[in-house]
C-alpha positions, 0 to 999 in steps of 0.5 A: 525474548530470545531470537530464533536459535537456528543455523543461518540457512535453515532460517533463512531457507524458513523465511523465504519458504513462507513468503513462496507458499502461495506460489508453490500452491499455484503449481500445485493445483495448476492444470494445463486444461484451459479453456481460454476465451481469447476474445474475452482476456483481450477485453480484460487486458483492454480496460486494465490498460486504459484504466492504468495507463489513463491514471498513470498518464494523468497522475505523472502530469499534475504530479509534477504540476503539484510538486511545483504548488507544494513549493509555493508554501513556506517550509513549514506548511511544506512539512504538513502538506507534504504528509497530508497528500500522502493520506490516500496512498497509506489509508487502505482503498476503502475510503478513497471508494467511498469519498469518490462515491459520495462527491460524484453523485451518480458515480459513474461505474466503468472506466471513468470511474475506475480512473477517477478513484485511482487518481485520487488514491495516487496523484498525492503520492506522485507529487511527493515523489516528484516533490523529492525529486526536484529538491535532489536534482534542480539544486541552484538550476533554476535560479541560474537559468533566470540569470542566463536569461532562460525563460520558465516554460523553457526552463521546464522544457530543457531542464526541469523535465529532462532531470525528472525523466528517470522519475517520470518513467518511475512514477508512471510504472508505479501507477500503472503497477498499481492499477494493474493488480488492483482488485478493490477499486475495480471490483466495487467502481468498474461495474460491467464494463471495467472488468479489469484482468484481476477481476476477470480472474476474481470471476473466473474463480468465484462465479464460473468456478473455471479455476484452470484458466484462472490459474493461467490468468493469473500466471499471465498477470504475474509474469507481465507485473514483473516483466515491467517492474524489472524493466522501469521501477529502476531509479538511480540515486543521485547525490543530493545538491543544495536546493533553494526554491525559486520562482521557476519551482513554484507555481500559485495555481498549483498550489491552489490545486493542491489545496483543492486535491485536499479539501476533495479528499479530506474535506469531501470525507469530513463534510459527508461523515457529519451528514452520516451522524443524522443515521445513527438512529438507523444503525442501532438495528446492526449494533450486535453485527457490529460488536461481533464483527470488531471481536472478530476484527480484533482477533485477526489483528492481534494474530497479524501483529504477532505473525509479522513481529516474529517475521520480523524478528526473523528477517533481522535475526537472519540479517545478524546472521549473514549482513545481508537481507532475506531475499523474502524482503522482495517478493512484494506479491504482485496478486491478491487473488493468487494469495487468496485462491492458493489458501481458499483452495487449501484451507477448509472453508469455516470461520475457525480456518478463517483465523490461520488463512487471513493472518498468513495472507495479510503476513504474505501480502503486507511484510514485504512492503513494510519491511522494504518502506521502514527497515531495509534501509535503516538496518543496513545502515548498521551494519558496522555497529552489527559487525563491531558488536558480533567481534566483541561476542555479543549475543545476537539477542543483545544485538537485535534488542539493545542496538536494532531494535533501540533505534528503530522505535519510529520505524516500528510505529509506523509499520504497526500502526498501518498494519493495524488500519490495512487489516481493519478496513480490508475486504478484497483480500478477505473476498478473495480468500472466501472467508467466513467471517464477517469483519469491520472492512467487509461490513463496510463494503457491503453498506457501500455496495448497496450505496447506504453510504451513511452506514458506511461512513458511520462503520468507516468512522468507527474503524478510525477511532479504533485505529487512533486508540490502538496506534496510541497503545502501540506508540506507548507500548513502543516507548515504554518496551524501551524504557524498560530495557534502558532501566536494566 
């Protein structure tokens, strides 16, 4: 396939322009006619600063108590384990909702439980992250503090601690971040009394059609997530020193704690599927609702995973062009609901609109983060065999398929197949665009809302093993594109 055959800054000017769109739709129907309830965004600020500082606070601390359990296993284990916690950061939401759902029964709606699924979607990865951080910083320290005769709660309290403090703060902004500009979890856990701003806006829009000031929210939210993120999502990197478990790095009962984290997630999960099989016979009454939701599903997918590969390409085609990446790659959106409104008030509202909005909004609001997560880093590691190729005349077709592309077959898995999950299982996004259609993730939402949390599990299952059959098509597709171009 050849690549996008246009002058370095209109392509440039292309890509960027996309990723903007939902912003220039905000000043496009923004109106200064506000009719703000002081009191009541006071009280939407209130529980989105308990809930995310209370998951931030509580994530940071048994983060760095995990990364110290992850360690107690030997290398191996560690390797496995250190995949696993990260399952409820990378599964879309969703499920975390319906496993906490289903192990705390009755399930307490408001800031408790709020906090309570926020904790569980991002305490694994904090302890990944802290996990990393302590084999980059503490090298030999630990053992040499036991041979000076320091003791470990000292150890931690003057050398551990200080090290991370840089991940700690980087950690806990992450969380908070997170949480902030959540729609899901508050709209589904947070009842009447853990209204958070984004559901506030969500409200504003959707029930008192007050769009003006829901605008204004939403520009309040938006400037306040990047204030932070400017201030405190700066981490240096450090070089990395030999790193040798000691005792002072390992802890037993934490590592009893992970475990148990796991068993919670996976296992609380596992354990109530199983119970949901004896609802089989219930779910034949929505067969045909199924079968015209995973069409449906499917069709948006598809178009997804084409729009991004082409976003794709033209991120790398741009990057050939210039050696350096399209300032898009950053604009991680901070709101669903801004994404959402801006096209709910654009498109008109019918299923057929529904095939070009909700592809564009997964587009906007999942790129970014894929491409910063797997390509960013390793492209601009070839940037010498880039500029040796371009000194040799080399098309930048040959360059972006036979030497980018050739080398980031994993990479390019593993975005595909969480694009492939995130779009299967989605329904805030789809919530906030207004759609028409009735997708798996949507399906699901609705069973959990109206707590027949066998259907949901059921539907939820199905949306794995659609999941697992279609990464499996992408792995072999990824593999065999390969093939083929070193065969020619």
């Amino acid at each position: 396939m050849k690549v996008f055959n246009l002058s370095p800054k209109i392509l440039s000017g292309s890509l960027f322009l996309i990723f903007i769109l939902p912003y220039i739709l905000f000043f496009k129907y923004f109106t200064f006619d506000i009719n703000l309830n002081l009191s009541e965004l006071l009280w939407a600020l209130k529980n989105s600063f308990i809930q995310s500082a209370g998951a931030a606070l509580f994530c940071v601390v048994f983060g760095v108590y995990f990364a110290l359990g992850l360690f107690q296993f030997p290398h191996k284990v560690q390797n496995v384990l250190t995949k696993l916690v990260l399952l409820p950061q990378i599964l879309p939401s969703l499920f975390s909702i319906l496993i906490a759902f289903s192990i705390v029964d009755p399930f307490p709606m408001g800031h408790l439980g709020v906090i309570f699924i926020f904790i569980l979607v991002n305490l694994g990865f904090s302890s990944f992250q802290f996990y990393n951080a302590i084999q980059e910083k503490v090298g030999q320290l630990a053992l040499v503090s036991e041979v000076y005769g320091i003791g470990r709660f000292c150890f931690y309290r003057k050398v551990l601690l200080p090290l991370l403090w840089s991940d700690i703060k980087l950690s806990f902004t992450f969380v908070f971040l997170f949480s902030l500009s959540s729609l899901s979890i508050p709209l589904v856990a947070g009842g009447g009394k853990g209204t958070n701003l984004e559901v506030l806006i969500f409200e504003k829009i959707f029930i008192d059609q007050n769009w003006s000031t829901a605008w204004f929210l939403m520009l309040f939210q938006s400037s306040l997530v990047f204030a932070l993120s400017y201030f405190f999502l700066i981490n240096r990197s450090y070089p990395a020193k030999d790193f040798s478990a000691h005792r002072y790095t390992k802890s037993k009962l934490a590592a009893v704690a992970v475990c148990a984290y796991l068993a919670i997630y996976i296992g609380g999960y596992l354990y109530h599927l199983v119970r949901s099989f004896d609802s089989l016979e219930f779910m034949s009454d929505y067969v045909s609702e199924i079968q015209a939701s995973t069409f449906k599903t499917l069709e948006i997918l598809i178009i997804v995973l084409v729009s991004s590969y082409f976003v794709l390409l033209g991120w790398v085609t741009d990057y050939v062009q210039r050696l350096k990446h399209n300032m898009a790659v950053n604009l991680i959106s901070v709101s669903t609901v801004l994404v959402g409104f801006a096209f709910y008030l654009t498109f008109p509202q019918t299923r057929n609109y529904d095939l070009i909005k909700i592809p564009l909004a997964f587009v906007i609001l999942f790129t970014p983060g894929l491409f910063k997560m797997f390509f960013e880093k390793r492209i601009d590691q070839m940037r010498i065999q880039i500029v040796v190729a371009k000194s040799f005349g080399i098309s930048k077709t040959k360059i972006i398929h036979e030497i980018i592309f050739k080398q980031l077959k994993r990479q390019l898995f593993m975005a595909v197949s969480l694009l492939t999950i995130w779009s299967l299982s989605d329904f805030a996004i789809l919530r906030s665009l207004g759609t028409q259609t009735t997708t798996l993730g949507l399906m699901t939402q609705s069973f959990l809302t109206s707590y027949r949390l066998d259907a949901a599990y059921l539907v939820s299952f199905y949306i794995l093993m659609i999941w697992f059959i279609l990464s499996a098509i992408a792995f072999f597709v990824i593999e065999g594109f390969h093939v083929d171009h070193k065969k020619h």
